[in-house]
C-alpha positions in Angstrom: 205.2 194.8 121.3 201.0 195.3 121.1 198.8 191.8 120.3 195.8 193.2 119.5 193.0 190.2 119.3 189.4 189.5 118.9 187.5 185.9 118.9 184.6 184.5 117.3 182.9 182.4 119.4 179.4 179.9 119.0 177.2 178.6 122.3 174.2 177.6 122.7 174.3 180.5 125.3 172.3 183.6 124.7 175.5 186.6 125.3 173.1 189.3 125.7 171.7 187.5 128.7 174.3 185.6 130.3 177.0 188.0 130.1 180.5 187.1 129.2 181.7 185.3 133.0 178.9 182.9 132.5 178.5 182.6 128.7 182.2 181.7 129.1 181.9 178.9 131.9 178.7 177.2 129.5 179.7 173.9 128.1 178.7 174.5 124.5 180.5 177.8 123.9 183.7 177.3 122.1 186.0 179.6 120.2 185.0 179.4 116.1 188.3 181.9 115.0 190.9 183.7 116.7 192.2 186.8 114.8 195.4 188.5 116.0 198.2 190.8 115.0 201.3 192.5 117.0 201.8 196.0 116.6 201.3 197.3 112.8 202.0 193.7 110.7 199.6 192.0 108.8 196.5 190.1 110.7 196.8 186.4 111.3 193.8 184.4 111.9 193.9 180.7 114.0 191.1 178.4 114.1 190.9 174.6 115.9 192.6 172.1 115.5 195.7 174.0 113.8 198.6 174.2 116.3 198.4 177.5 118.6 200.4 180.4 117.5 204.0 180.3 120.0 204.4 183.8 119.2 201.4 185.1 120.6 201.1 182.2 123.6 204.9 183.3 124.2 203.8 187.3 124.4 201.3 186.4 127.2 203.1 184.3 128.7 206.0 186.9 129.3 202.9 189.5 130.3 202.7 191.4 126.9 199.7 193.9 126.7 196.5 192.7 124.8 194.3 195.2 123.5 191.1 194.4 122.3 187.6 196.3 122.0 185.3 195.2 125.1 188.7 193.1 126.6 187.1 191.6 129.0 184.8 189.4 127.0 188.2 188.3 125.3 189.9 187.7 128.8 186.9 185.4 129.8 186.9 183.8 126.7 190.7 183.0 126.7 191.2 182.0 130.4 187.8 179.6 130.3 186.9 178.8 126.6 190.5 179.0 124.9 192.3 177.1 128.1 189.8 174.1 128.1 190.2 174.0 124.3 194.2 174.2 123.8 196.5 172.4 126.2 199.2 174.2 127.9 197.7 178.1 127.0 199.1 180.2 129.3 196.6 182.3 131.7 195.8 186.1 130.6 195.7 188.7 133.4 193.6 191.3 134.1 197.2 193.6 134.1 197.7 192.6 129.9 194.5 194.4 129.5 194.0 197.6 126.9 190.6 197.8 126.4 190.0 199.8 123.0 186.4 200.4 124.3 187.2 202.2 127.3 189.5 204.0 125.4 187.2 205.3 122.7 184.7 205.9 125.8 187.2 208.0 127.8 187.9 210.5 124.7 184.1 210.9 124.0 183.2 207.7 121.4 180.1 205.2 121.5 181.2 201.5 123.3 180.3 199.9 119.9 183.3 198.8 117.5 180.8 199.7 114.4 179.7 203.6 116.2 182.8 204.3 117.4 184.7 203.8 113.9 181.6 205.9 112.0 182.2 208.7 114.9 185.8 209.4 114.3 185.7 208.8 110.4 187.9 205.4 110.7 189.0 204.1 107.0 187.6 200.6 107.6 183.7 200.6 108.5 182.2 197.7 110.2 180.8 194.9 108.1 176.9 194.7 108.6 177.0 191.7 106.4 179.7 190.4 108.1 178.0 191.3 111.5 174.9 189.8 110.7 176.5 186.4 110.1 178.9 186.5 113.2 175.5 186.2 114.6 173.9 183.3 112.5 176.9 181.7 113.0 177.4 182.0 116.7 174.1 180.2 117.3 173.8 176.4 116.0 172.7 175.6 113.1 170.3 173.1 113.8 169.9 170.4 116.4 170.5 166.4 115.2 168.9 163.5 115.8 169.9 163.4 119.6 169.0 166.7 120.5 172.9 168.1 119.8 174.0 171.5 118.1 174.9 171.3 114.8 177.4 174.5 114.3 177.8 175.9 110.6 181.4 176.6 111.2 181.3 172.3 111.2 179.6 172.2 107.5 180.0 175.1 105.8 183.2 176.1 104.5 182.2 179.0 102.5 180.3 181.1 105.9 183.6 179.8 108.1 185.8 181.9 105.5 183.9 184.4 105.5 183.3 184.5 109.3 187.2 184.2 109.6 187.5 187.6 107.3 184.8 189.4 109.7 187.0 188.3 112.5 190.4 189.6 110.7 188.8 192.9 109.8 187.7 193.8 113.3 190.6 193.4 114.7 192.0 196.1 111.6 189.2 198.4 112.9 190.4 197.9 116.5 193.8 198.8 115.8 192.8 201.7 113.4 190.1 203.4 116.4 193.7 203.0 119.1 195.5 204.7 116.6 193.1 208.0 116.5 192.9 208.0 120.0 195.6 209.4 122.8 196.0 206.2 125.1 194.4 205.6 128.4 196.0 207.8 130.8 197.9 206.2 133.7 195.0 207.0 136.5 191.8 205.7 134.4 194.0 202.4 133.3 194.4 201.7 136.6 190.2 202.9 137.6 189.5 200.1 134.9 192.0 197.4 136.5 190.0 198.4 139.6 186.8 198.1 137.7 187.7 194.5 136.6 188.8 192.9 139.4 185.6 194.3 140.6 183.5 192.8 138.3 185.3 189.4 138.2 184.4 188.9 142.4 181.1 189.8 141.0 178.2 189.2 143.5 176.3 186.2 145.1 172.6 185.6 144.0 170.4 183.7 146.3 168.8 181.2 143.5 167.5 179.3 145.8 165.2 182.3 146.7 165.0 184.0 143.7 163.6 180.7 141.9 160.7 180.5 144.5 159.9 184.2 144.0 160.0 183.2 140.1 157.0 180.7 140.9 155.1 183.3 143.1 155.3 186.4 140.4 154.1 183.5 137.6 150.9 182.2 139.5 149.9 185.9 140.5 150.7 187.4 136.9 148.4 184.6 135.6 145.8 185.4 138.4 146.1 189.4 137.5 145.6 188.2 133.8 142.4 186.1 134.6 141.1 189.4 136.4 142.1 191.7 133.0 139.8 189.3 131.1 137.0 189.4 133.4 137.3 192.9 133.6 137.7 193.6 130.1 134.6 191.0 129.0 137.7 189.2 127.2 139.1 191.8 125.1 142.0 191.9 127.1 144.1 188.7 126.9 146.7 189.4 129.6 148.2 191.7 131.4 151.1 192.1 129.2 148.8 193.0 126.2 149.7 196.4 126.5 148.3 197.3 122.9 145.1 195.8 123.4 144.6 197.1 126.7 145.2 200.8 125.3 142.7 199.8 122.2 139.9 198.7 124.8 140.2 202.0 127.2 139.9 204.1 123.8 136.8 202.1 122.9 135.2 203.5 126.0 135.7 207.0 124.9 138.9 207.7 126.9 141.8 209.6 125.3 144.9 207.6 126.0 148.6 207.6 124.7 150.3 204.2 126.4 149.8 202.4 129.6 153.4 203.5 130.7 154.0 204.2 134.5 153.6 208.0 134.1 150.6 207.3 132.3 148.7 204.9 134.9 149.5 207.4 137.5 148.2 210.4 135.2 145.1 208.5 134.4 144.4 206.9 137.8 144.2 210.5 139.5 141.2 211.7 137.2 137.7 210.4 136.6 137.5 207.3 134.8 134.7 204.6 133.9 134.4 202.2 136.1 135.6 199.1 134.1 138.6 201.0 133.0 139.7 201.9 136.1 139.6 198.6 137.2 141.7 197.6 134.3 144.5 199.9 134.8 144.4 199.1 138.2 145.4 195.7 137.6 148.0 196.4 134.5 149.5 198.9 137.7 149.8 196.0 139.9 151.1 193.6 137.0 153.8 196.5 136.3 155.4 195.8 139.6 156.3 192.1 138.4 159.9 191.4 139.4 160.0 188.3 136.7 162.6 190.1 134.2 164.7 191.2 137.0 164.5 187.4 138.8 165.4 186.0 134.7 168.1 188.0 134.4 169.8 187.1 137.7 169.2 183.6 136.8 170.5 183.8 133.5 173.7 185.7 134.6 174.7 183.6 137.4 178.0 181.8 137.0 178.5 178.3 137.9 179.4 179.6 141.4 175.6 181.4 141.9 178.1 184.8 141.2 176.6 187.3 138.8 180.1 189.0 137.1 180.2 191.7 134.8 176.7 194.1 136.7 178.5 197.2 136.3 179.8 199.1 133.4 183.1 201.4 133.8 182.5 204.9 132.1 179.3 203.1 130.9 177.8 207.1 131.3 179.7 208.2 128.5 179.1 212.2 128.9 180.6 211.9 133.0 182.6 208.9 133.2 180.2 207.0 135.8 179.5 203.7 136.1 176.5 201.9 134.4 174.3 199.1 134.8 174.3 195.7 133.1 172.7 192.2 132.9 170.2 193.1 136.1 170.5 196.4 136.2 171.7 197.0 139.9 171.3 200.7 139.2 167.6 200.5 139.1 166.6 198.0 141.5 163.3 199.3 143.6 163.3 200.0 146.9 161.2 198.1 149.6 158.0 199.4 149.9 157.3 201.0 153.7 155.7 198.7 155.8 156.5 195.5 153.5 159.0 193.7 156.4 161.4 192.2 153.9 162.8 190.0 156.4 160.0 188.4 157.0 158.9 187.7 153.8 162.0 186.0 152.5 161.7 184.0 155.5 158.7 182.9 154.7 158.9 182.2 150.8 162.0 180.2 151.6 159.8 178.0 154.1 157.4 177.8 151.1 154.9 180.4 151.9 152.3 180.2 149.0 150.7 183.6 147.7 147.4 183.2 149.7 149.8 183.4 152.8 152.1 186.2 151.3 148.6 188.3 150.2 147.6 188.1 154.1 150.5 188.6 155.6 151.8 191.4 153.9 149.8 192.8 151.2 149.7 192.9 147.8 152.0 189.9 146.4 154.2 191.7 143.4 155.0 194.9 146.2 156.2 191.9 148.6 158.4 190.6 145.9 159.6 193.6 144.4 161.0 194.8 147.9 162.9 191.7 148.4 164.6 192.2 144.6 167.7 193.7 146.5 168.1 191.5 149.0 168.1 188.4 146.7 172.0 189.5 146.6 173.7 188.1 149.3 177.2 187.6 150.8 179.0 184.6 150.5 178.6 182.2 153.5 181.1 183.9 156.0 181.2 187.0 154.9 179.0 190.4 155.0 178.2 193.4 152.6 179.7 196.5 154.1 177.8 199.2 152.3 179.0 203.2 152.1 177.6 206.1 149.9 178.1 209.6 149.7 175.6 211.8 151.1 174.0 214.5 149.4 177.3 214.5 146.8 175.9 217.0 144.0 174.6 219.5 146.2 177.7 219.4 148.3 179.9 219.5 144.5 177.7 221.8 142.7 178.3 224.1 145.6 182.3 223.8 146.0 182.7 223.9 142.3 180.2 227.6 142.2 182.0 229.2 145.4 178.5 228.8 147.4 180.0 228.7 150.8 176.7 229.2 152.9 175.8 225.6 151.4 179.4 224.3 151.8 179.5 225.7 155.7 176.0 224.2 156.3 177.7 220.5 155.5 180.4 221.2 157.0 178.6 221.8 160.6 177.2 218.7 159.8 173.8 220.8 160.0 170.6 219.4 158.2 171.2 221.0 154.6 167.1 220.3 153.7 165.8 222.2 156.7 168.5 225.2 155.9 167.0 225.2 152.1 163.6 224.8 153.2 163.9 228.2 155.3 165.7 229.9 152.4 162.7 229.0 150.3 160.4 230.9 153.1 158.8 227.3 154.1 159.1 225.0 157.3 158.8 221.4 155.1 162.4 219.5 155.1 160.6 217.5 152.3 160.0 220.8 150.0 163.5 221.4 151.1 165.1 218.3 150.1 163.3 218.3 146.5 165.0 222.3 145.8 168.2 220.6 146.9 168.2 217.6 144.5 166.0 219.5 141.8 167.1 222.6 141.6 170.8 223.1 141.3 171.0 223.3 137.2 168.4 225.0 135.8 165.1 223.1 136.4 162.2 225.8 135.5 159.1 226.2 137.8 156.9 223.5 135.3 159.6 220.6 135.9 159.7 221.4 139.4 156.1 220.7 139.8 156.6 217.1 138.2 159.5 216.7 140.8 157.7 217.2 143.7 154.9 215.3 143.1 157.0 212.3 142.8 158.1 213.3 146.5 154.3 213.3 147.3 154.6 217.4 147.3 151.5 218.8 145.4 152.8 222.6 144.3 150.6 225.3 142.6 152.5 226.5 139.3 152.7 229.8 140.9 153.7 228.4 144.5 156.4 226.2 142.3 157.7 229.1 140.7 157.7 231.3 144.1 160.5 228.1 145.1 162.5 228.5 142.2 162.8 232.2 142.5 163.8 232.0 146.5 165.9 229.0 146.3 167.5 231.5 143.0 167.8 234.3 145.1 169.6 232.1 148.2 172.5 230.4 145.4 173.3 233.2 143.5 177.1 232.1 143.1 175.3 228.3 141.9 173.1 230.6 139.5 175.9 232.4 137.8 177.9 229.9 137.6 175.9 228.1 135.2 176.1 231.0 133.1 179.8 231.6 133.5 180.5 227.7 132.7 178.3 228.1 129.2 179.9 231.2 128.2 183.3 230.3 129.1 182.5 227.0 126.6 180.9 229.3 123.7 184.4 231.5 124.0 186.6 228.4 124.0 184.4 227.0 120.9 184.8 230.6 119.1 188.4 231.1 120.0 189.7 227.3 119.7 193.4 228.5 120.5 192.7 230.3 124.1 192.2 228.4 127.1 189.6 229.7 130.1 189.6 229.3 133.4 186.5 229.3 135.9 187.0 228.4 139.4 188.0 224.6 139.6 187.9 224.0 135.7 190.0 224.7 132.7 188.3 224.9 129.1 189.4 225.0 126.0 189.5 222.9 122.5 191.1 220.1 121.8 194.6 219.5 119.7 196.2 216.5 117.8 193.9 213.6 117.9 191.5 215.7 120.0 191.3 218.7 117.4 187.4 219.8 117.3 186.8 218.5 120.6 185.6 221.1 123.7 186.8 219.7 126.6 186.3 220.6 130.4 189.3 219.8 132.6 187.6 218.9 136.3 190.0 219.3 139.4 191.4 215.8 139.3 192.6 216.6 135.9 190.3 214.8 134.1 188.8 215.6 130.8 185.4 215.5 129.7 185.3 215.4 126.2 182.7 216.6 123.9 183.0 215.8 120.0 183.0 218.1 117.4 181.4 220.5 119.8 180.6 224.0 117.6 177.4 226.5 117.7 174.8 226.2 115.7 171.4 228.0 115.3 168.5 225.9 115.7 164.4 225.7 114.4 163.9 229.0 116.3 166.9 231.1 115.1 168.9 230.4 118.5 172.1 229.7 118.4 173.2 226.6 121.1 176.2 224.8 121.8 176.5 221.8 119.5 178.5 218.5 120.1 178.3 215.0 118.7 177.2 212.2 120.9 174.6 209.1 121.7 171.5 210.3 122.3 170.2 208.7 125.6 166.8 208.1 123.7 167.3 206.7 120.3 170.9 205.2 121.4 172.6 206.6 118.1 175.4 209.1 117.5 173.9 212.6 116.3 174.1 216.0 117.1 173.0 217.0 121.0 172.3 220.6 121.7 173.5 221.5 125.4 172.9 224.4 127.7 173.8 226.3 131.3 172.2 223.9 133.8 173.1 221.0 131.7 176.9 221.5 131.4 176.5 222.4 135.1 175.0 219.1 136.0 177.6 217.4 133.5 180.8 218.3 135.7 179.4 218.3 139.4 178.3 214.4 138.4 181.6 214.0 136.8 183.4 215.6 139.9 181.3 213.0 141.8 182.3 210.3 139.6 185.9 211.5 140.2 185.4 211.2 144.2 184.0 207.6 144.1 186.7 206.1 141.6 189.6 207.6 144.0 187.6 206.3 147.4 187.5 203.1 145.3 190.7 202.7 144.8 192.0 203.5 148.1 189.5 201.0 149.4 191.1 198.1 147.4 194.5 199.5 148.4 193.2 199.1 151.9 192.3 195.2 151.4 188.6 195.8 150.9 187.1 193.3 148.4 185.0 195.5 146.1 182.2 193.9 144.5 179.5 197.0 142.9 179.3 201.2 142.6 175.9 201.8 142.4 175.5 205.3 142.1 177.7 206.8 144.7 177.7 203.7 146.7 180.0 201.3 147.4 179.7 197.7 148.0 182.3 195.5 149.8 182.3 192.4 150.5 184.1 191.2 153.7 185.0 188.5 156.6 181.8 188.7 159.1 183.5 189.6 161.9 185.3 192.4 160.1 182.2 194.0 158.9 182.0 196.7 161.1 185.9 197.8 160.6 185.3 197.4 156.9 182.3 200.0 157.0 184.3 202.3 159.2 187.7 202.3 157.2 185.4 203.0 154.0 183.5 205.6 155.9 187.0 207.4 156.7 188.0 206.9 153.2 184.8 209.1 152.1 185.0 211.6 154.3 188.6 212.4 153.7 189.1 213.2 150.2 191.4 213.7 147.7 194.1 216.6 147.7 192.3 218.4 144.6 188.9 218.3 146.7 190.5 221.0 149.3 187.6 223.0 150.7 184.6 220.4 149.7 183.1 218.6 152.8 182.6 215.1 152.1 180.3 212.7 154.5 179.8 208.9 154.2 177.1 206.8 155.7 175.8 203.3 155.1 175.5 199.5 156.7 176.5 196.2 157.1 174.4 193.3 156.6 174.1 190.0 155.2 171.9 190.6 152.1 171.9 193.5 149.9 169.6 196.5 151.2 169.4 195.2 154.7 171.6 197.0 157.5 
């Protein structure tokens, strides 16, 4: 028997920002309705201070599955808010768990209830008037006399029915989305067990540290604003007056779209006024202000100073990898050379004021951001034990095309950038390294141009262009098989019943539930799935491949044209994806405490004076892969330490 479930919950908590783990643990956040159902019968709904339902307490307590869209909001919300509101509850384990949303995610659907029905033309559509009110009604409705939250569901009888039919309805969609999918196979359920217990260790934040840091970025952000006005003649309030500052540079007869990174650094590199150059230097030093990342880490931190919930399984919905949440670990800068980080949080925590900071070691906002990592620590104890994959898509990219020259340079252990760079008739490992990472799906001479200069490589169009051809000429195999891979995908479109084969993968079109759907088999058996993939001519009268999916840009479901080098890069980062979940897994089965995948890296969390047998058992676990990776050489390397980004 299936309990599928969904709650309706008030706080005075912001969600968004807290994140379930913590938004659970608040004292104000309590459980408005509780919808449920088993199996196929008719949806009940419960509500406080009516007697629990035995049926469904008995079906967790004897370990029943739950299944619920985004489950482990509902598993937080049962074990703290339900069990502190109902006597006796019995605990729900991360083992119960279905979670609808990794399931639509898996087979190629949006991780929103409302998308994901619209995508695979569900019956029941969610309710935007219904949504809307779930969130009037999950914040309070006014504060009394005392300063207390008033909550609608308290005194208003008519929006607490209809909240309680929302509620009842989602949990209809829920079941209808399960029922149009194939289930979770056996291998990613147990990725995403992984991927909870993960997230529910969650990781230390120094608050201590990261509160100080909040008062330094505040008095230099107002400092950087008092120089924008001077500057400006007053025109420019602050530094965060992004539209006013792009007014005032135009009003000096300067052509300007935004005052985005890409557009500072643009600007910056070519004659300017004087004044307005002395603006944008100032909004570029304000852009390095760490204060959203600091809030957020705040705001996320559990009662314990852990932040739970930072990564997203299958959050990359096109390759399966993990995403970023709350803080955004994903994106965290790096320390800028020469700034010692050591030092600096040393300092700050022995209350070092800006002046000091400025003197010591430059420009205050580049100290701070490059102590953003290390404000995650390990607990007292205990030490981060830190291992990535090295070079992973150029090694995959190569093993799935047949390139062996490439495979037999890693596998030497030789340096793969120097061996490029000479392939490319050039002695610069830095030119080298960029046709590595840049160039193994499709990137033209113009893009390359843009990718070296963020590697501080200035390239002629005609010197870039020189690079691609060479680096072409050396990874033929790579070359054609981005062809091969786009043509075997137009024939399995055209000829839905025929399945084709090309080196590692398997393509052909999906069946049943997955009938319109192209998908990709990857050596570990995986599918990637792409939605009612066909060919279609576009503005210019060529015909591309066609699927349906969430653009990365506008965040909504429409129609995504794909190509060669982009289906390419699609399965070697999904191959990738497939080596870190199984290195994951035998890392938990090995007693490591995983606590982040960050990119291809892995973050444990161990005993002190087991750090360096931690870092070497995960380093073995890299470098040996799985059976179905026969033939692609694997390398690990990485740290231990006590804060994040410091080995």
């Amino acid at each position: 028997m299936i309990a599928h479930c969904d709650f309706e919950t008030c706080s005075v908590a912001d969600l968004k920002k807290t994140g379930a783990a913590a938004y659970a643990q608040h004292p104000s956040t309590q459980v408005v309705c509780l919808a449920y159902t088993f199996d196929d019968e008719p949806v009940s709904i419960w509500v406080s201070g009516q007697p629990f339902p035995n049926r469904l307490a008995a079906h967790i307590a004897r370990g029943g599955e739950f299944h619920a869209f985004n489950a482990m909001f509902e598993f937080h919300i049962w074990n703290n808010v339900l069990a502190r509101m109902v006597s006796g509850v019995p605990a729900l384990k991360i083992e119960q768990l279905r979670c609808v949303m990794a399931r639509a995610a898996y087979w190629g659907l949006p991780m929103s209830l409302d998308q994901a029905g619209a995508a695979i033309g569900a019956r029941l559509q969610k309710d935007k008037q219904g949504h809307a009110l779930m969130l009037r009604m999950s914040k309070p409705r006014r504060l009394d006399v005392n300063g207390k939250p008033v909550w609608w569901h308290k005194e208003d009888a008519g929006k607490y029915a209809a909240l309680q039919s929302y509620c009842m309805r989602d949990v209809e969609a829920e079941r209808e989305i399960a029922g149009m999918l194939p289930p979770l196979p056996a291998a990613e359920l147990e990725i995403w067990q992984m991927d909870a217990r993960m997230n529910l260790r969650g990781r230390k934040v120094d608050t201590d540290l990261v509160r100080k840091f909040q008062k330094i970025t505040e008095a230099e952000t107002k400092e950087l604003s008092a120089d924008m006005r001077h500057v400006t003649d007053g025109a420019v309030p602050s530094v965060s007056a992004v539209a006013k500052l792009t007014e005032w540079i135009r009003s000096k007869g300067v052509s300007i779209d935004g005052v985005a990174k890409d557009d500072l650094t643009e600007l910056l590199s070519g004659p300017l006024p004087p004044e307005v150059r002395g603006a944008l230097f100032i909004r570029k030093e304000a852009a390095k202000t760490s204060t959203a990342k600091l809030n957020a880490m705040l705001a996320a931190a559990c009662s314990d100073d852990r932040v739970r919930g930072l990564v997203q399984h299958y959050g990359a919905n096109r390759t399966g990898r993990w995403a970023g949440r709350l803080v955004q670990v994903q994106n965290l800068p790096r320390p800028i050379k020469g700034v010692n980080t050591d030092l600096v949080i040393e300092q700050v925590l022995d209350g070092a004021d800006n002046e000091t900071i400025q003197f010591v070691h430059g420009p205050v906002l580049d100290a701070v951001s490059s102590c953003l990592r290390a404000c995650f620590m390990a607990s007292a104890g205990h030490v981060y034990a830190v291992c990535d994959f090295s070079a992973i898509e150029a090694r995959v990219i190569a093993w799935l095309a047949g390139q062996q020259d490439i495979l037999d340079v890693f596998a030497s252990g030789a340096d793969v950038y120097v061996y490029t760079a000479a392939k490319i008739n050039s002695d610069d490992r830095q030119l080298g390294k960029v046709a590595v990472l840049g160039l193994g799906f499709g990137m033209g001479a113009g893009k390359f141009v843009e990718t070296a200069w963020g590697y501080k490589i200035t390239l002629t169009p005609e010197r870039a262009q020189e690079v691609v051809s060479a680096w072409r000429a050396a990874n033929k195999k790579i070359v054609q098989f981005w062809y091969d891979l786009e043509n075997c995908v137009r024939q399995a479109i055209e000829h839905p019943a025929n399945e084709y084969h090309l080196n590692k993968l398997t393509i052909r079109m999906g069946r049943n539930k997955l009938a319109g759907s192209l998908l990709i088999f990857l050596p570990s058996g995986r599918p990637l799935v792409y939605r009612n993939a066909r060919l279609e001519y576009d503005g210019d009268g060529f015909q591309s491949i066609t699927y349906d999916g969430i653009n990365q840009y506008t965040r909504k479901w429409e129609a995504i044209r794909t190509y060669s080098g982009k289906l390419a890069e699609n399965v070697t980062q999904a191959v990738a994806r497939c080596l870190l979940a199984d290195a994951m897994l035998r890392m938990e089965k090995a007693g490591l405490s995983l606590v982040a995948s960050i990119h291809d890296e892995v973050v444990c969390e161990v005993p002190e004076r087991f750090g360096k047998t931690a870092f070497g058992t995960m380093r073995a676990i890299m470098q040996d892969g799985p059976a179905w990776a026969k033939g692609l050489p694997l390398g690990g390397a990485g740290w231990v330490g006590k804060r994040y980004g410091k080995g």
